[in-house]
N, C-alpha and C positions, 0 to 999 in steps of 0.2 A: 662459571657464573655468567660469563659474556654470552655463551648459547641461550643459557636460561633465559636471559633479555631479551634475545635478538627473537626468541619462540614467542616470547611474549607479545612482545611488541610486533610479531605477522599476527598474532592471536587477532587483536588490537585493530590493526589494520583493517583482516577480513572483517571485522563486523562493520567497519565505518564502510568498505566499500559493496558490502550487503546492502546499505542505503542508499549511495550514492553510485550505483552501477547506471550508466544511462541508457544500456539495454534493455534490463531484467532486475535492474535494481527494485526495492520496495517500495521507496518512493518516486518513480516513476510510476510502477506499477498500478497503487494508490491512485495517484495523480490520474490515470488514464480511466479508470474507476471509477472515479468520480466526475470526471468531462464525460464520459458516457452517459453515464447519471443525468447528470444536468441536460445533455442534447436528447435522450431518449424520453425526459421529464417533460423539454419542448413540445418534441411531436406529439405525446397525447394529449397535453394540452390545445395545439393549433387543431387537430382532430376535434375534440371535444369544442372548442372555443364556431368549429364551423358549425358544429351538429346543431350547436342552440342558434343559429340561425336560422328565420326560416324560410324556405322555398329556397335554400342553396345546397347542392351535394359537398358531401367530403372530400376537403381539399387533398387528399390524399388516396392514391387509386387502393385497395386493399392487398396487390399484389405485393406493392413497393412497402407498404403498412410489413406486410408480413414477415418482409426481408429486413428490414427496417427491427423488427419484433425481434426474431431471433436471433440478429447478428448480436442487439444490446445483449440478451439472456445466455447464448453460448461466450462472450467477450469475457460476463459477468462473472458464470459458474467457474470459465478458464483459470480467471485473475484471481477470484476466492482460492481457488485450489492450489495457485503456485505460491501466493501471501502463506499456504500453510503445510505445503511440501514439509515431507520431514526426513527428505537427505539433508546428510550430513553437508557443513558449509565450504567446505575445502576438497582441494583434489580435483581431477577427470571428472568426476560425476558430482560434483562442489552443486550447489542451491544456495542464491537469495531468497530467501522466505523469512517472513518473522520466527517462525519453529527454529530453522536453524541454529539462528543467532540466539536465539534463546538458550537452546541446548546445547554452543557453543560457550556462554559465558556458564553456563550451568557446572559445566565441563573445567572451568578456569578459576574454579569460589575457590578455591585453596590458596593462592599465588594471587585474587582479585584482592588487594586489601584496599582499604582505603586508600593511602598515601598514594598508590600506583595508581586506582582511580582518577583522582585527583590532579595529578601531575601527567600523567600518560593516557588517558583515557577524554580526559576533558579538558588537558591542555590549560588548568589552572596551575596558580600558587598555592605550594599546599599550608605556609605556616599565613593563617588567618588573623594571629594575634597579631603578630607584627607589623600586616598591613592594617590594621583598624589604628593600632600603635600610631603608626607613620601618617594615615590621613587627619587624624584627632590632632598631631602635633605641628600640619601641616595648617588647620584651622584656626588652631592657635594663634600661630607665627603671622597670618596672614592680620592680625587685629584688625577682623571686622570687612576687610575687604573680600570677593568673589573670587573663590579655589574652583580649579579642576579635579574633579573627581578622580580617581583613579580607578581605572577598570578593571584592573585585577583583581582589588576587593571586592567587586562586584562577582567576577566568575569565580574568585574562590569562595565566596561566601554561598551562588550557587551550588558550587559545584560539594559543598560538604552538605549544604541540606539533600541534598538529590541523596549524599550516602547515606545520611542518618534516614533515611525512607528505605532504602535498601535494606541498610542492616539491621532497622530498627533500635538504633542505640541513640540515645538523647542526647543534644547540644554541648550538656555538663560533662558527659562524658567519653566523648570522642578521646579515640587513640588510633596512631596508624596502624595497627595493626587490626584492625575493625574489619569483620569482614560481612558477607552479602550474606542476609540470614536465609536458608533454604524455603523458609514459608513464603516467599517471592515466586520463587521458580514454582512452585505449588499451583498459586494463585495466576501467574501464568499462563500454563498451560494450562489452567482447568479455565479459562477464556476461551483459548484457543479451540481446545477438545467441546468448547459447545458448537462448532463452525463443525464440527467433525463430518458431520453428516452431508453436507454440500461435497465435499473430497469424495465420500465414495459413490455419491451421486454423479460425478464428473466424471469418475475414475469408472461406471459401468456404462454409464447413458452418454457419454459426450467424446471424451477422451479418448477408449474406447469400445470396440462394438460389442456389447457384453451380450451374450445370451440368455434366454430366459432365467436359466438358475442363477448368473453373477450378476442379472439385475435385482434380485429377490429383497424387497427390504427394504430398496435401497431408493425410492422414488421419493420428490417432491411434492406431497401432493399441497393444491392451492397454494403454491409460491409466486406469490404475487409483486407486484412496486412495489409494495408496504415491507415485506419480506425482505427486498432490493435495498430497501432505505435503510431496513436493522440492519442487516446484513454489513452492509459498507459501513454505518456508522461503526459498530465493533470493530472492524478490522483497522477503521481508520486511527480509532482511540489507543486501540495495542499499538499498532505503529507508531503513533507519534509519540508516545510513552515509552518505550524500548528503543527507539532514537534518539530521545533525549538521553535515557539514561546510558547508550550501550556505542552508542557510535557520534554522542555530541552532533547529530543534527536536528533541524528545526524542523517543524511539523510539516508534514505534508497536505496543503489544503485544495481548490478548486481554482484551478491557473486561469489569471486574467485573461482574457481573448483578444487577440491583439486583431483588431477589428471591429466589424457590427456581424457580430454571430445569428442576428435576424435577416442578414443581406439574404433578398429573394425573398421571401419569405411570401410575400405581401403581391407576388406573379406568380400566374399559371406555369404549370411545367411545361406544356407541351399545347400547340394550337389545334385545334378541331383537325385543323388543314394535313396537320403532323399524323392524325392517327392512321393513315393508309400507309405512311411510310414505315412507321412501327408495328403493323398489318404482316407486312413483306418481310420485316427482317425476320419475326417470329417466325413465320412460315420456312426461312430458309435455314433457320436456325435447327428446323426439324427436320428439314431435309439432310441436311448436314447429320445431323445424330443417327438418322437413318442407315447412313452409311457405316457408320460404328460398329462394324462385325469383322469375323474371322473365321475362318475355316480350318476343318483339322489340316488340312495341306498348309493352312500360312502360317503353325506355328515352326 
């Protein structure tokens, strides 16, 4: 019985730290997704915002435009594809991905009951009556005067409606042994499998060099900002929904900037006087690449 816990409770564990990984966690990941979003939203904006000016060029050279272009859309296509990786979440070859962890508690509905929810999962109290009991009689005693809340009724009271969503079993009728109704995991992944197709667009076109036939099929065509915006918004909603419910954390949204994220903005990059020296470097940059050979003797 003590193994059976102790499995559990790593069960348990990996999905909280599927969220909270500060490498390749989800919501980091998320996070990063979306500050992209936002600074790559910027620049077509300050582009656009010069063009309607007139008699001025674009504040922005087209080369740097361009780098600028595909670093957001390969970061993008990256980040969508690892949010939906579908290794498995543990072990040598383990994934943070929203899939995982999905398919991980999918994996654990037998042994997931409520009360273990509840107490192990979301780190509430799981008898509800008793606390509503104890703060009612708390209000009582108090005749009239100003009680402190108690916060435990608060997260227990949380943490059983989040089940009764899961399990789909009604308030009246809760019992610990309530488990995660499979039409969840359904509903799910059939979110997820709608992103499907950005995965094997990564997985030929970006990730790797796929040849004519393993690209077949498999193309973006017109995926635009607008695309960029669904795109993240979905992923953002699964995650923050399977974090609440699977690893007790709180949403992941668009991180403050601790600063003026506009600094520069409002200056030239570079003075007239700068462009012979950036003239030179390019040129020596090619000379340099020039040199990038070998011969059958040097290997």
């Amino acid at each position: 019985m003590a193994d059976e816990v102790a499995l559990q409770d790593e069960s348990i564990a990996r999905w909280r730290d599927a969220f909270r990984d500060d490498t390749t966690g989800i919501n980091k990941t998320v996070q990063d997704l979306l500050r992209d979003y936002a600074a790559f939203r910027t620049v077509i904006k300050t582009v656009r915002l010069a063009n309607e000016r007139e008699g001025t060029d674009p504040p922005l050279n087209q080369m740097l435009f361009n780098l600028v272009s595909q670093g957001f859309w390969s970061s993008l296509l990256l980040g969508t594809r690892r949010l939906l990786d579908k290794g498995g979440s543990s072990g040598k070859k383990g994934v943070n991905s929203i899939w995982s962890v999905v398919q991980d508690v999918e994996a654990s509905q037998d042994w997931l009951n409520r009360k273990i929810y509840v107490e192990r999962v979301l780190h509430a109290q799981y008898d509800l009556d008793r606390l509503q009991q104890e703060a009612y009689d708390q209000v009582v005693a108090a005749n009239g005067r100003a009680v402190w809340g108690d916060p435990e009724l608060i997260k227990s009271d949380a943490a059983h409606r989040h089940f009764d969503a899961l399990s789909g079993v009604s308030q009246s009728k809760r019992k610990p042994q309530d488990l995660i109704s499979p039409l969840i995991f359904d509903k799910l992944k059939k979110r997820l499998a709608d992103l499907d197709h950005i995965s094997r667009h990564v997985s030929s076109h970006v990730a790797h060099a796929g040849n004519k036939q393993s690209r077949y099929d498999k193309e973006l065509n017109a995926f635009d900002i607008r695309d960029a915006r669904e795109t993240l918004r979905r992923l953002k909603e699964i995650a923050d929904l399977t974090g609440i419910w699977f690893a007790n954390e709180s949403s992941a949204g668009l991180a403050t900037y601790i600063g003026d994220q506009f600094d520069g903005l409002d200056h030239a990059v570079v003075r007239t006087t700068d462009l012979v020296a950036l003239a030179e470097q390019w040129r020596s940059i090619d000379r340099d690449i020039a040199t990038w050979s070998i011969a059958p003797d040097d290997l």
